[in-house]
C-alpha positions in Angstrom: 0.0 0.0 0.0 3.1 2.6 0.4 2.8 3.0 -3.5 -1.2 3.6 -3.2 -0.4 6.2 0.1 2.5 7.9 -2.6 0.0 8.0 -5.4 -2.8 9.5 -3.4 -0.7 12.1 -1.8 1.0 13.5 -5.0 -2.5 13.4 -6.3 -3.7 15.9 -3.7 -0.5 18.1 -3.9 -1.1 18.5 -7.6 -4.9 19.7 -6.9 -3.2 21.7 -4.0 -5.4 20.5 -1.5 -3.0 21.3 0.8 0.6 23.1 2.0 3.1 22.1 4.5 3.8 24.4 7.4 4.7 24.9 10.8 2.4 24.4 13.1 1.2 28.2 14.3 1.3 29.0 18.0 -2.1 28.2 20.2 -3.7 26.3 17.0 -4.4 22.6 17.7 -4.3 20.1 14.0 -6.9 17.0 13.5 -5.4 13.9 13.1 -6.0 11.7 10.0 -5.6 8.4 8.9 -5.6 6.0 6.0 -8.8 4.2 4.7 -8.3 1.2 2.7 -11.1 -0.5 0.0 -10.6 -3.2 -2.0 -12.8 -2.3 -5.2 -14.2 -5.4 -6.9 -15.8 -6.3 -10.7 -19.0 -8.1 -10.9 -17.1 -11.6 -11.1 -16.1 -10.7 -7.4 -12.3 -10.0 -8.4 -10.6 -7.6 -7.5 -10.2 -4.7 -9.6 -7.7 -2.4 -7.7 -7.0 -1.6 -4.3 -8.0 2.1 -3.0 -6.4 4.4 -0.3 -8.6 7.3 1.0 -6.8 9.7 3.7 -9.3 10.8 5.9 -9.8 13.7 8.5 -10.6 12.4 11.8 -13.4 14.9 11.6 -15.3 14.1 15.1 -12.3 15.9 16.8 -13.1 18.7 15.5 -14.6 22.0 18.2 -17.6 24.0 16.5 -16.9 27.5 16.5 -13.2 26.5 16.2 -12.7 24.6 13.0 -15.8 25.2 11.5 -19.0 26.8 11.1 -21.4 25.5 9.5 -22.1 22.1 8.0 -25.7 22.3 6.2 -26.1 21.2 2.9 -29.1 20.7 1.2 -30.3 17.3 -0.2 -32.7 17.5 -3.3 -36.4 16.3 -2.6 -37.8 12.8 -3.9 -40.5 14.9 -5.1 -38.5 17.0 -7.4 -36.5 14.0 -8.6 -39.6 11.9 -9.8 -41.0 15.2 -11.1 -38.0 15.9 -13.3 -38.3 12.3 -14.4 -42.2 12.7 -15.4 -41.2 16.0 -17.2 -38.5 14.4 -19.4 -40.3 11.3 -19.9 -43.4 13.1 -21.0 -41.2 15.5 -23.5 -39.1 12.6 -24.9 -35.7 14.3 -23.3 -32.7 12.4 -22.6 -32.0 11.9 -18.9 -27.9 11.7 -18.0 -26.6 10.8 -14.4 -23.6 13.0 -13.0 -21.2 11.6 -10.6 -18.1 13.6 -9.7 -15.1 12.1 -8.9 -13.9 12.6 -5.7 -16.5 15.5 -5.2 -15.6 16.0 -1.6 -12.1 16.9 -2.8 -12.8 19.8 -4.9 -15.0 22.2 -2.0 -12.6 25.5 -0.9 -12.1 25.9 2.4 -12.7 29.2 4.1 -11.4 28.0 7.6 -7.7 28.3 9.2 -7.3 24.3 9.5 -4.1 22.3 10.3 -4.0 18.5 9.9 -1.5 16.1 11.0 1.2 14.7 8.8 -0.2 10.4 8.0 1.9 8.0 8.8 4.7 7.8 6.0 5.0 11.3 5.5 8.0 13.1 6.6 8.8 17.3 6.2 12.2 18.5 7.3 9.7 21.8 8.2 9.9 22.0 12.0 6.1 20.8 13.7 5.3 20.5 10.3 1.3 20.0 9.4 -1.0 20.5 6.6 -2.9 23.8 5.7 -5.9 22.6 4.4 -6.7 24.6 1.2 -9.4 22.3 0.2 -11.7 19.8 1.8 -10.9 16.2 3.0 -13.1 13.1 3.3 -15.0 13.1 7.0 -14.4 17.4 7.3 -17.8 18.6 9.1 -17.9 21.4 6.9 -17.1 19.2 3.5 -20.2 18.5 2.4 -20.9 22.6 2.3 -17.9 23.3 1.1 -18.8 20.6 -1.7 -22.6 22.1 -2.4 -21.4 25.4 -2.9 -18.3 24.5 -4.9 -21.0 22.8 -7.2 -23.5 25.9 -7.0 -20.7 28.2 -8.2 -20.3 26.3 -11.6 -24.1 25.5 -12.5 -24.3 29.8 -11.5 -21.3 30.4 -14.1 -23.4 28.3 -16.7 -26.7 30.2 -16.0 -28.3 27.6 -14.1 -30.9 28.4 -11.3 -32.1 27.1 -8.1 -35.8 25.8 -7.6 -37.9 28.3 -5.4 -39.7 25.0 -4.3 -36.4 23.1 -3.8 -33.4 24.7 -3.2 -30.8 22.2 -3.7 
């Protein structure tokens, strides 16, 4: 797995998730830790192992490292209604899925997470500034939603008045 936890991590420099930097005075980083899946085909082989470094998010103080955490979730009712519609004017229906969508919400907070295990900084009390969300953040599913909001604004989209998400 040391090649996965290499992988993963240059991946989430290159997005510049994060930055490596002392630790400031009076500020207190979450711990993390790696998450490991083994992704399988329909046969029941294996496809490829996965790494996932996670925040160890229920450490974290309201008021402290975050906010707020609401983020709405779309209503059955305007899912099925949606459906009708198209179905009803002969429209083509497509299914979105973002890859690792947690990964791409900004982060407005001053957060510091721990170095995982197999990372070394020669950076005295060296941590991460968190730039961008990581799995199990409070605030990532926000950050997420509005990330998402901002680019369906940019395109001229607009929110229900009956649902907002």
């Amino acid at each position: 797995m040391a090649a996965c936890h290499g992988q993963r991590i240059t991946a989430l420099e290159e997005t510049k998730t994060w930055e490596i930097v002392s630790l400031p005075k009076g500020k207190k980083p979450i711990a993390c830790k790696w998450v490991y899946k083994i992704k399988c085909k329909a046969d029941g082989s294996i496809e490829r192992l996965k790494a996932r470094l996670v925040v160890k998010g229920f450490t974290q103080k309201e008021g402290i490292d975050y906010t707020e955490t609401f983020s709405p979730i779309v209503k059955m009712t305007t899912i099925r209604v949606l459906i009708t519609v198209a179905v009803k004017k002969g429209w083509n229906l497509h299914q979105l899925d973002v890859d690792n969508a947690f990964l791409h919400g900004d982060l407005h907070e001053e957060i510091y997470v721990k170095l995982p295990q197999g990372v070394y900084s020669s950076i005295p009390n060296a941590v991460y500034r968190l730039r961008k969300s990581l799995y199990d953040l409070k605030q990532a599913s926000r950050h997420c939603y509005a990330k998402l909001s901002q680019v369906f604004y940019q395109k001229d989209y607009k929110h229900s008045e009956n649902d907002y998400s």
